[in-house]
Each structure stands twice: as C-alpha cells, then as structure tokens.
N, C-alpha and C positions, 0 to 999 in steps of 0.2 A: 461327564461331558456337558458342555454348555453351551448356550448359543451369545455368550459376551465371549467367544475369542479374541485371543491377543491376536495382536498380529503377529504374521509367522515370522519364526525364529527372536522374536524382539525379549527371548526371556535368558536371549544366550549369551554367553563372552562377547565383550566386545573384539574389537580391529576389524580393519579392512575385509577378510575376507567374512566375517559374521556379518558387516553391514552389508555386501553386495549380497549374499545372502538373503538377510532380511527382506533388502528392498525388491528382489527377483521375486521370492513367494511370493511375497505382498499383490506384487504384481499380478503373478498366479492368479490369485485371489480373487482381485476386484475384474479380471477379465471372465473371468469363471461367471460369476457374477453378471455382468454386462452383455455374455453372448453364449457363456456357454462350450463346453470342448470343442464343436465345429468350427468356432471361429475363434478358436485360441489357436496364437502361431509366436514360433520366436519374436518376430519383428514384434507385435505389438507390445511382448511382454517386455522386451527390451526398450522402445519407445515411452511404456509408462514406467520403467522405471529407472529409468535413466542408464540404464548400464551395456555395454555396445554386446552388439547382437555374436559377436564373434565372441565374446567373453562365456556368452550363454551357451554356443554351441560347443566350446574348448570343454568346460565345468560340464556340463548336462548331454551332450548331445543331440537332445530330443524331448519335444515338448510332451512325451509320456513319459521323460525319468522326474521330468520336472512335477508334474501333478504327482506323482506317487511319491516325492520326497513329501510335497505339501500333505499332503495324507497324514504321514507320518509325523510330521511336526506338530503338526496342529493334534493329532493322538495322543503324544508321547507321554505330555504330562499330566494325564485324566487319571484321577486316583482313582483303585477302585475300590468299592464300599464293604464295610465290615460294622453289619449293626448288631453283629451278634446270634443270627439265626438265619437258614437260608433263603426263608422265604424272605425276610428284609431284604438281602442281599440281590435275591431277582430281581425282586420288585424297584429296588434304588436303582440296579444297575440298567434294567428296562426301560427305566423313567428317564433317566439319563441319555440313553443311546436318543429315545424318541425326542428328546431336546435337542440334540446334539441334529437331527437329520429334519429338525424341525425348520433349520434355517434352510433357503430353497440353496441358497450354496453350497451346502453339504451336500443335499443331494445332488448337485450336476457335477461336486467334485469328484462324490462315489461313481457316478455315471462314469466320469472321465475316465478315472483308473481302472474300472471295469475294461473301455475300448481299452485307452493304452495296452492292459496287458496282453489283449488278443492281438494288438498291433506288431510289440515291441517282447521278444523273448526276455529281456532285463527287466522289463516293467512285469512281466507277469512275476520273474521269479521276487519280486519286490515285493508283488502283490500277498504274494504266498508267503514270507517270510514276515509281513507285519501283519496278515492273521493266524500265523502260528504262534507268533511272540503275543498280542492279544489275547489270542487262547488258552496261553499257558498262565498267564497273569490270572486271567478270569478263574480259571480252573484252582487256583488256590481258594476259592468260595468254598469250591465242590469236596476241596479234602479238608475242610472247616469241620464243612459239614457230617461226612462220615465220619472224623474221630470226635463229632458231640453226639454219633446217633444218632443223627436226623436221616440218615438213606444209607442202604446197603453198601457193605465195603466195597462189594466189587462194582462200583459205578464208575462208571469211565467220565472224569469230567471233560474231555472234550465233547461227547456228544451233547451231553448239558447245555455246555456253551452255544456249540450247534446248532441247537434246538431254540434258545433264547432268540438268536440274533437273525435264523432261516426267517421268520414273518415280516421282519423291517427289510430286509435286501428284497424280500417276492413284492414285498409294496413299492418301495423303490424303483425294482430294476425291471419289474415282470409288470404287476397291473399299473406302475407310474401314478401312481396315488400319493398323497400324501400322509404321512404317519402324526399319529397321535397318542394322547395318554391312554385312551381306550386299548388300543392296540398292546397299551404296554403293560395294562395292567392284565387283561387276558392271556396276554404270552406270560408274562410269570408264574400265573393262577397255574397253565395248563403244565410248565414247564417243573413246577413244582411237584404237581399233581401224580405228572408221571413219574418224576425223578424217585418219588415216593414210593410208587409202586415196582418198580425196578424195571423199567424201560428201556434205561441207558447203564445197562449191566453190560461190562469188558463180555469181549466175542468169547464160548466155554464155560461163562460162571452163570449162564441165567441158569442152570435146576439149581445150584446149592445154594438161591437168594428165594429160590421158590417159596419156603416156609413161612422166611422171616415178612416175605414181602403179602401173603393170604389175607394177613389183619387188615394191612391198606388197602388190599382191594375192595375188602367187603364194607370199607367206611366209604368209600369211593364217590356215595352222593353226598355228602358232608365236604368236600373237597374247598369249598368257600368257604364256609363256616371253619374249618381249620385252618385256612390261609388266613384270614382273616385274627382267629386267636393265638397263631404261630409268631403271625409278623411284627416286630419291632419296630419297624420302620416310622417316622414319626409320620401324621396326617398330610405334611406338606413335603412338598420336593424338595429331593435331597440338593438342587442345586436352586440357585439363586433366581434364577432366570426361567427355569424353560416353564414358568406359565401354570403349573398343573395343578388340582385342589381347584 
C-alpha cells in the first residue's frame, strides 16, 4: 500500500458505467478529504462529480455503501510481499499498511467505514467480508512460513494477521494518533517474536507446540538481534513513497 493512489476505479474497464464509477469514488475521495464523513452526503458527492444524486441513490443507496466500496478499491490491488522469510514479510507488509494510513485520507476513510458499518447492516457485513478476504491474502505469509520452519505448524495465521494490523486501527480509531514507521517496525519485531514462540497456536494444539516452541523462548532477549539477522527485507521501503529509512 501507498500513499500515490490512483484514483479510484481508474485502473478498470472502461464504458459508461466504469466511468460513473470512477468519477463517484473520486468524489468520495476528495470529499473525505475536504470535511470528513460528517459532512459527506450524496448531494455533494454527486455535485463534485457530476453525476445526478438519483443515479447515486439507485447504484449505492447510502453514503456508507459508498465509502466501504472506496475501501475496497483503493485495497484491491496492493500486492502482498514475499521477500522470502517471515520476518521480511511483516516487516514489508507493516511498512506498507503505515504508509498506506499515513495519508490523513486513509485514516478518515477507515474512520468512515468504521461509522458506516455501525450505521448501516450492509456496510458492516462489507466491512467484514473485505477483512476476511485481506486476512486470508495476508495469512498465505504465515503458511510460507510454517512449511520453511520458521513457526510451528499449528499457527493459526489469522491471529498473526490480527496481531499485525490490532496497533494501526487502536492508533487510528482508539487513541486518533497518527501512525508511523516506528510503529511498524515494533509491531513486526513483536508480532514476529511471538509468532515464534507459539502464541498464535490453533485453539487445542498449544501443549503439542510446547516442545518445539522451549528453544524460542529461552532465546527470547535476542528477539532483535534475530529479527534483524532473519530479515531479508531490503534497508529501504518496499514501496516507493511512503517516506521510511
């Protein structure tokens, strides 16, 4: 994730209904942007983008399906990273998320679709089905990982995931702070650290991971020194833009 987004939808098919499209996110976008979900409403989104407010309410019904589409647009097509070792992989995908919500748009969009979905029962179950799809993406890291032996079989990678992305939304949603590389490189360090020790072991398999997982524990203050010898990732961000190094 980056903070040069395209603008939404403009990487799709064209015709007609791709461009109202287009120009509706857009709109999203820059209103987000300018005031914020409180003062995002059809009419304005329709006014800046030229497209009549009845067209939006037919397509959308509601300016919470409308932010949780742009959510997803603007998502869909973030690669996710494979440097060869897990702790690269946190650590890229970390760096990345903190770029990504580096831009203050991101965060008021995550704010929005946050309300929306308390608002609107479609926008939540929206909500839930692009961090389940997310999490299952992310979670091919985590079974990288267990079939190189870098963390016990029975690691559940959704809580991995979990556990990555929980310190960006509490900054965000809870203390309204703004996120940075620091942030993202301690969340990996930690998320690592534990995945390691068998933290995010499937519910019934933590004693048969007991054994395997003893050695990690007792290297336990070495935890940076081995992230650091582990990680592949190159010196600089994996993406273009988001600033870090």
């Amino acid at each position: 994730m980056t903070t040069a987004h395209h603008a939404p939808g403009g990487s799709r098919p064209g015709g007609r209904t791709a461009r109202t499209r287009e120009a509706v996110l857009t709109a999203v976008f820059k209103e987000l942007g300018r005031g914020g979900f409180a003062a995002l409403t059809m009419e304005k989104v329709a006014q800046r983008s030229g497209i009549h407010v009845a067209t939006l309410y037919r397509r959308w019904r509601c300016i919470e399906r409308l932010v949780c589409e742009l959510l997803t647009d603007l998502s869909s097509d973030v690669p996710l990273p494979d440097t060869g070792t897990l702790p690269g992989d946190l650590r890229a995908l970390a760096r990345s998320i903190s770029a990504f919500y580096g831009d203050a748009r991101m965060r008021r969009l995550i704010e929005a679709v946050v309300s929306a979905a308390a608002r609107d029962p479609q926008a939540a179950t929206v909500l839930r089905s692009f961090f389940g799809e997310r999490m299952a993406l992310a979670g091919r890291m985590v079974q990288r990982a267990v079939e190189r032996g870098e963390l016990p079989a029975d690691t559940d990678p959704e809580q991995v995931m979990s556990a990555l992305g929980a310190p960006f939304y509490y900054r965000i949603l809870i203390a309204r702070r703004p996120v940075d590389q620091d942030l993202a490189e301690s969340t990996a360090i930690a998320v690592w650290a534990a995945a390691r020790a068998g933290a995010y072991a499937s519910k019934g398999s933590s004693n048969n991971s007991n054994s395997s997982n003893s050695k990690t524990s007792s290297n336990s203050g070495n935890n940076k020194t081995n992230w650091r010898r582990n990680s592949k990732t190159p010196a600089t961000s994996p993406t273009k833009t988001d600033g870090a190094d």
